[in-house]
ROBAKOL-220890 format. One line per 2 residues: their letters; for each residue x, y, z of C-alpha. Coordinates in Angstrom, 3 decimals. Layout:
A) X Y Z  ...
//
This chain:
XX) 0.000 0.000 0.000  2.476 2.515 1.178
XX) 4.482 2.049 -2.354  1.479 2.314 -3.977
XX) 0.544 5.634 -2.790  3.908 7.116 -3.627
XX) 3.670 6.588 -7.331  1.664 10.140 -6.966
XX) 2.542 13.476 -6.279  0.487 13.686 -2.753
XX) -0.065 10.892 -0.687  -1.054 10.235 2.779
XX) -0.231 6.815 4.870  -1.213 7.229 8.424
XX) -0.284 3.735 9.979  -0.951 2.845 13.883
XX) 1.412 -0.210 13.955  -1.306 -2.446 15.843
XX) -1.575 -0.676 18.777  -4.864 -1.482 20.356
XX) -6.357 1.648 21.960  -10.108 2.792 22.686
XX) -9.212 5.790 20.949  -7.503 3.950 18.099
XX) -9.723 3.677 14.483  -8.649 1.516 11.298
XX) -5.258 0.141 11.806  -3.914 2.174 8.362
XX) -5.180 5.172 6.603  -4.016 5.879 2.713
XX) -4.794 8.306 -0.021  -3.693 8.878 -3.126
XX) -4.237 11.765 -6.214  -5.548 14.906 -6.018
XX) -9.227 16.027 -6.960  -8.868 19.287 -5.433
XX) -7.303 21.169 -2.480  -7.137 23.635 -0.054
XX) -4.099 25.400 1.117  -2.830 28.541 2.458
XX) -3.994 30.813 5.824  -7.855 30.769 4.289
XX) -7.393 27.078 3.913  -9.286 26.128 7.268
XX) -12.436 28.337 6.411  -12.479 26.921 2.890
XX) -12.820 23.459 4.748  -15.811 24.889 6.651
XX) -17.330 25.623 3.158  -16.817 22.361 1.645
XX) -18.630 20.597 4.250  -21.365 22.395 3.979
XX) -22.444 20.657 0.832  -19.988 17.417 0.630
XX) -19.503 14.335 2.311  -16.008 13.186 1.187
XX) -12.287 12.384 3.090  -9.771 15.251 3.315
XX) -5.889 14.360 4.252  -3.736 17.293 5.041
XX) -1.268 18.710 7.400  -1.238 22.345 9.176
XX) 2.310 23.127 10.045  3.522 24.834 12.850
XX) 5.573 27.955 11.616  6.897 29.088 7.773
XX) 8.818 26.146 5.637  10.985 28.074 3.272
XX) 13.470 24.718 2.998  11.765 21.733 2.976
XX) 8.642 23.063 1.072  5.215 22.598 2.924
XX) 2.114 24.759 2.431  1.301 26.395 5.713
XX) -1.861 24.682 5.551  -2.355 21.825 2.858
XX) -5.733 19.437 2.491  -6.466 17.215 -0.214
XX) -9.906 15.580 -1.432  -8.065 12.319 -2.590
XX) -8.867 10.106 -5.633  -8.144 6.629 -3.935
XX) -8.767 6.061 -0.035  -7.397 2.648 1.634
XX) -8.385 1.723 4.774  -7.402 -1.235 6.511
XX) -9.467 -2.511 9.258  -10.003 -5.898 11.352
XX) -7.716 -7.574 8.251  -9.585 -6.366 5.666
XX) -8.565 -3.930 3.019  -11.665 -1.745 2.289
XX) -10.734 0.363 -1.298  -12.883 4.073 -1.823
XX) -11.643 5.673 -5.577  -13.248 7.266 -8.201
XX) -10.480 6.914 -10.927  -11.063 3.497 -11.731
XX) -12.565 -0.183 -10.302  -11.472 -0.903 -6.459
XX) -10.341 -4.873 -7.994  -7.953 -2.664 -10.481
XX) -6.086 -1.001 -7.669  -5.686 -4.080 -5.429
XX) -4.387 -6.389 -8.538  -2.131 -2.887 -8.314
XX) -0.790 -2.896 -4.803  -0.782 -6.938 -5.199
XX) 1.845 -6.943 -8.152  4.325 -4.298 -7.162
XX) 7.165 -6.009 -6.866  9.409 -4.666 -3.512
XX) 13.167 -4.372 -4.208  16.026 -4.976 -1.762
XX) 17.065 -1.296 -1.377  20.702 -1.003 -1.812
XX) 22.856 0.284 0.983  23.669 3.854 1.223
XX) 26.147 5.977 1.930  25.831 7.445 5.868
XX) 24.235 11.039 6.084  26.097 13.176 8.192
XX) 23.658 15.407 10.087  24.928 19.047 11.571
XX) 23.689 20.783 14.498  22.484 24.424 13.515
XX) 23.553 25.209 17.138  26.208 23.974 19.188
XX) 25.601 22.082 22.559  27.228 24.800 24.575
XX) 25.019 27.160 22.600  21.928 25.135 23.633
XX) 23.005 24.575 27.333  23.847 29.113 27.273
XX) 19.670 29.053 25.970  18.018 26.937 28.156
XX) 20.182 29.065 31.072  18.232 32.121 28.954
XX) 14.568 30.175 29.387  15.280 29.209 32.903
XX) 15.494 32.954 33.685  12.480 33.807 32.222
XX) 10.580 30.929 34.345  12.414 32.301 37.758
XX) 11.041 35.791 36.593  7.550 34.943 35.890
XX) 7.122 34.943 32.134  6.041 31.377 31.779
XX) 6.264 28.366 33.171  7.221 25.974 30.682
XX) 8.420 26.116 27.615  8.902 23.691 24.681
XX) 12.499 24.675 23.205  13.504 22.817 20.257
XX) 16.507 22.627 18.168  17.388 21.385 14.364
XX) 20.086 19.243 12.830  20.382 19.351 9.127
XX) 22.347 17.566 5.937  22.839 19.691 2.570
XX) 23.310 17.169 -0.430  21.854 14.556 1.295
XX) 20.274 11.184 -1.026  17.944 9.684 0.776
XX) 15.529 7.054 -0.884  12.457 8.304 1.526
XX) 9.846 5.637 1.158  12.682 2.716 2.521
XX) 13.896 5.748 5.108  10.293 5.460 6.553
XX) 10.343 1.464 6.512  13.446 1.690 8.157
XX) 12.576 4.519 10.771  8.979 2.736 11.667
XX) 11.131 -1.046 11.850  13.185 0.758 14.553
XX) 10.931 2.674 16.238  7.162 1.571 15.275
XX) 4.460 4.166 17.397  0.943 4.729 17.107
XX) 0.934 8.040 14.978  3.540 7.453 12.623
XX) 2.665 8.605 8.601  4.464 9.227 5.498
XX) 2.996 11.808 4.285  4.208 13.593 0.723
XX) 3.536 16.572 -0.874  5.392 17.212 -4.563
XX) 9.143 17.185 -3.339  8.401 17.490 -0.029
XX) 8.461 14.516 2.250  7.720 14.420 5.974
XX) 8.937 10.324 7.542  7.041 10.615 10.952
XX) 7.056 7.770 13.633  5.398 9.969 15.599
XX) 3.529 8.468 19.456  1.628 11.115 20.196
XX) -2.302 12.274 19.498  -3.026 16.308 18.784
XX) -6.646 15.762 18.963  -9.273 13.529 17.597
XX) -13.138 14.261 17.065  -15.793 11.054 16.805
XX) -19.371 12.615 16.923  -19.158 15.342 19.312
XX) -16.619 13.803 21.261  -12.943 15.688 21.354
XX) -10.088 13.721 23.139  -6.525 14.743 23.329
XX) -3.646 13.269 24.622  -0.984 15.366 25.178
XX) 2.699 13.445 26.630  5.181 15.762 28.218
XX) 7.633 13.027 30.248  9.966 10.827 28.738
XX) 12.464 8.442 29.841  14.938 5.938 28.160
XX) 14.668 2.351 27.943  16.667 -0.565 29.108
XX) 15.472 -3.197 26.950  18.157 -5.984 27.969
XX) 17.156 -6.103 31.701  13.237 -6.269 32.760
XX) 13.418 -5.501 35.997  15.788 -2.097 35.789
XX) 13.430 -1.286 32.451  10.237 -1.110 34.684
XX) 12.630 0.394 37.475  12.745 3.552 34.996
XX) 9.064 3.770 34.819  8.526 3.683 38.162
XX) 11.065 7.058 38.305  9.454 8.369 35.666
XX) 6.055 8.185 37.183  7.826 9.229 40.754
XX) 9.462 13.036 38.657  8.212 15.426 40.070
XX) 10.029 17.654 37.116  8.153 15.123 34.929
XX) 4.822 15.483 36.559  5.106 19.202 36.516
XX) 5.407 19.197 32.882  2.791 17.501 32.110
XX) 0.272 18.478 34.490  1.298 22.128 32.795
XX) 0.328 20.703 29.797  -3.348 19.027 30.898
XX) -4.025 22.507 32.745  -3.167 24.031 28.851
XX) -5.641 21.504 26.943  -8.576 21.664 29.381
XX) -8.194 25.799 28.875  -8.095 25.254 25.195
XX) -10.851 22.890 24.774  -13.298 24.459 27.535
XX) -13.918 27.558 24.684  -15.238 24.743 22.100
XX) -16.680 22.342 24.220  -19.692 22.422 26.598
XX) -19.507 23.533 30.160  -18.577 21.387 32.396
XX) -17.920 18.312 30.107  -13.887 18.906 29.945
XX) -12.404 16.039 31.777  -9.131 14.220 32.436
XX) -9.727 11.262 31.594  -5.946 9.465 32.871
XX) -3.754 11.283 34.320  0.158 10.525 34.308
XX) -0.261 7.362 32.275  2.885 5.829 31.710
XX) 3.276 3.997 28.148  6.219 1.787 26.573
XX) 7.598 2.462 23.525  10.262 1.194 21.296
XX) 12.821 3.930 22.294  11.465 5.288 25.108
XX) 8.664 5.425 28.143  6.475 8.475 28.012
XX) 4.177 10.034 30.447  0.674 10.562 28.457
XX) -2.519 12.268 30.044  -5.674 12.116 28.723
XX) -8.351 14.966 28.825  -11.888 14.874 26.353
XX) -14.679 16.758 26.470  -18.165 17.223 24.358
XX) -17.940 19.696 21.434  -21.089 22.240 21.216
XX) -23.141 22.156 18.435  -22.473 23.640 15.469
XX) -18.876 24.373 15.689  -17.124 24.230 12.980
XX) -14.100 22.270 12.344  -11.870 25.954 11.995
XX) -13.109 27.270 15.299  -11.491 23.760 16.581
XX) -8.323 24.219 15.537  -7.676 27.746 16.199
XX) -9.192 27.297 19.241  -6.185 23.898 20.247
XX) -3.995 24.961 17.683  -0.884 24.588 18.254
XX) -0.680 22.191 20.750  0.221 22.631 24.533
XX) 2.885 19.543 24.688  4.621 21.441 21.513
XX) 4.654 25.174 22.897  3.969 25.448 26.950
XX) 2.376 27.772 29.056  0.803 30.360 29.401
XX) 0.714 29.289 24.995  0.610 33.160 23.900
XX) 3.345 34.539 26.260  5.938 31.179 25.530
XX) 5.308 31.228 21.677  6.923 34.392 21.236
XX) 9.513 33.275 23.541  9.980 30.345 21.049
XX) 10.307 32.870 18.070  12.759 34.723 19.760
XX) 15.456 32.091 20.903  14.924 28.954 18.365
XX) 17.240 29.769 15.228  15.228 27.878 12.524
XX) 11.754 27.534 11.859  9.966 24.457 12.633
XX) 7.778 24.417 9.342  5.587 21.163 9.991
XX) 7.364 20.020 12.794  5.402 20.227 15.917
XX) 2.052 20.582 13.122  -0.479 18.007 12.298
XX) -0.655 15.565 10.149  -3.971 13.920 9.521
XX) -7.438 13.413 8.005  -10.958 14.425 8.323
XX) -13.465 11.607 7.720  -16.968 12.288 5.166
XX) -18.844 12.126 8.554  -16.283 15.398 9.210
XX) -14.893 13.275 12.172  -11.181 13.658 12.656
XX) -7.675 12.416 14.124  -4.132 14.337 13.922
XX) -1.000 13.567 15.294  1.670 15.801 16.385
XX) 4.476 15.737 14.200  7.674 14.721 16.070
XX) 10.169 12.208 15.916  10.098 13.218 12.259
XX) 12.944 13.511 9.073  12.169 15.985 6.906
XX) 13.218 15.657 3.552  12.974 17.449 0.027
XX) 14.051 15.214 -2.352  14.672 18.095 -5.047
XX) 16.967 20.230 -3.431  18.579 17.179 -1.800
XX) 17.742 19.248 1.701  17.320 16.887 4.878
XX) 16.424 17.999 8.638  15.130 16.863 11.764
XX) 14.512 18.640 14.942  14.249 17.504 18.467
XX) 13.103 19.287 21.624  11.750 19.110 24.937
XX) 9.845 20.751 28.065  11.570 23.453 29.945
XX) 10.563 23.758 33.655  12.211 25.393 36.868
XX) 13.058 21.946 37.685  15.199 21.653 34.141
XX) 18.410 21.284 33.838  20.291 21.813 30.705
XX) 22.416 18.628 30.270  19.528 16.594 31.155
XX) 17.824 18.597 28.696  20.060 18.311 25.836
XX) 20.593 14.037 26.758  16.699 14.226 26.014
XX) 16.812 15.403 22.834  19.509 13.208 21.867
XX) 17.467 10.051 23.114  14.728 11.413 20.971
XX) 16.648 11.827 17.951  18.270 8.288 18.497
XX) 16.189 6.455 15.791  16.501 9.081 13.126
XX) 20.173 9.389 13.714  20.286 5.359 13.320
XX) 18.652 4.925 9.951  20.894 7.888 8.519
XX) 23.717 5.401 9.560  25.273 7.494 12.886
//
């Protein structure tokens, strides 16, 4: 399926990996071709239009800050020619360019190839680790003074000249490190790799849930007894705890101005999960949307997400603009899909390469959450933990 959708131009392959959630829908998403889109600022209103009078899937992203580099609309959406939806082993096929039997004699005969080995990419930092450490020493200041009280500070490593074959990148990147939100998502040249564990926000009837994670802790995956030993301490941080709690305090804010009073909820609190590089602390919080409210006034209402920025979200953003030297672009965006019954589920993009495969451009970017209770070289051995996959399928 996945090679299948990358013969065209735009493409969308949300895959889940099997993990069994209440939350969790078909077990993978695809679509392929273009019947028309939406991009740009007036993107999300145009969306608002469209459902007014259709009943059809839309796959899109909505990225964080400017792209310049790797070469993502702002906002992009697609009405998609082929959907492919796989769910309780069966492959259910949606297109309008030709017979549903066509495609899957399609996706049947494409014949995989052993990729060859490449050449190691050599990723740079676009800021030195003493230049990080002299920032977060910047951001803790601002905390101790009363500006915020957390702040999401991330940082981005980068390859000029870089060949990367990104549809086997992805197979590599979700072999390694297989989570619950991971896509490959392409637009023209540019090509977002995402194994991605974490849920923005998902609507099913008037239902919004999102899961924000803010905690993380490595793994020891030779020795069960000291690998739940780091949950436990995990669950036990109080600089952890703080984070996150931060973070549920941000969502319930965000989502009490769409949904109905008194509905907002935390649903789990601290949940500790397992992953294949990592254990992360995920809360829970959902509430019931009011009627009528339209799938814009969602998003700019959550949008972008606590775990991503901090709090309070206005005062730490421009905090963000002001010390991080490169723009995210659709890092730390969305990437996801609105159903024809206009319900919805995005991830947050992280854990992500970025790649354009025209100008050869690659990047990545890693970050985490900045607390009084930070400090930097535990900060900066965070990122590096997160960026441990990426850096392993580019061969360092």
């Amino acid at each position: 399926m996945l090679h299948w959708v990358n013969r065209f131009s735009i493409c969308s392959f949300l895959d889940n990996h099997l993990y069994s959630s209440v939350h969790q829908q078909a077990e993978c998403l695809a679509a392929a071709g273009c019947i028309q889109s939406f991009k740009g600022l007036h993107a999300l209103l145009a969306i608002d239009a469209y459902y007014l009078n259709e009943q059809d899937w839309l796959f899109g992203h909505i990225n964080y800050g400017n792209d310049a580099i790797i070469g993502f609309e702002t906002i992009h959406f697609f009405q998609p020619e082929t959907v492919l939806r796989l769910e309780n082993n069966q492959l259910f096929i949606e297109t309008v360019t030709s017979s549903p039997k066509d495609i899957l004699d399609e996706i049947i005969a494409i014949e995989i190839i052993e990729p060859a080995i490449t050449p190691s990419i050599q990723v740079k930092p676009v800021i030195t680790k003493s230049e990080y450490i002299e920032i977060i020493q910047q951001l803790l200041k601002h905390i101790h003074r009363g500006d915020c009280y957390e702040i999401n500070f991330c940082q981005t490593f980068f390859a000029k000249e870089a060949n990367l074959d990104p549809t086997q990148a992805y197979i590599n990147l979700t072999n390694i490190s297989p989570n619950p939100f991971s896509c490959f998502y392409k637009q023209n040249n540019a090509h977002l790799l995402c194994a991605s564990p974490e849920r923005y926000l998902q609507k099913k009837g008037n239902q919004l849930i999102s899961q924000p994670i803010k905690g993380t802790s490595k793994r020891n995956l030779t020795d069960q007894e000291s690998d739940d030993e780091l949950k436990k301490q995990l669950l036990a941080s109080n600089k952890e705890r703080s984070e996150n709690v931060m973070v549920v305090d941000l969502v319930r804010n965000d989502l009490s101005r769409i949904c109905k009073e008194g509905t907002v909820e935390v649903e789990e609190l601290f949940g500790i999960y397992s992953f294949p590089q990592v254990h992360q602390m995920i809360s829970t919080i959902k509430g019931q949307l009011k009627e009528h409210t339209s799938f814009s006034s969602i998003i700019q209402a959550s949008f972008p997400m606590g775990s991503m920025t901090g709090a309070p979200k206005k005062r730490v953003m421009e905090l963000i603009e002001q010390y991080e030297t490169s723009s995210r672009g659709i890092f730390s965006g969305a990437v996801g899909y609105i159903n024809p019954s206009k319900d919805f589920d995005f991830n947050v993009v992280i854990r992500s390469l970025l790649y354009n495969a025209e100008n050869k451009l690659l990047s990545y970017l890693v970050g985490s959450g900045i607390t009084a209770y930070s400090k930097p070289e535990e900060e900066y051995e965070e990122c590096m933990l997160k960026a441990k996959a990426m850096n392993q399928i580019l061969g360092n």
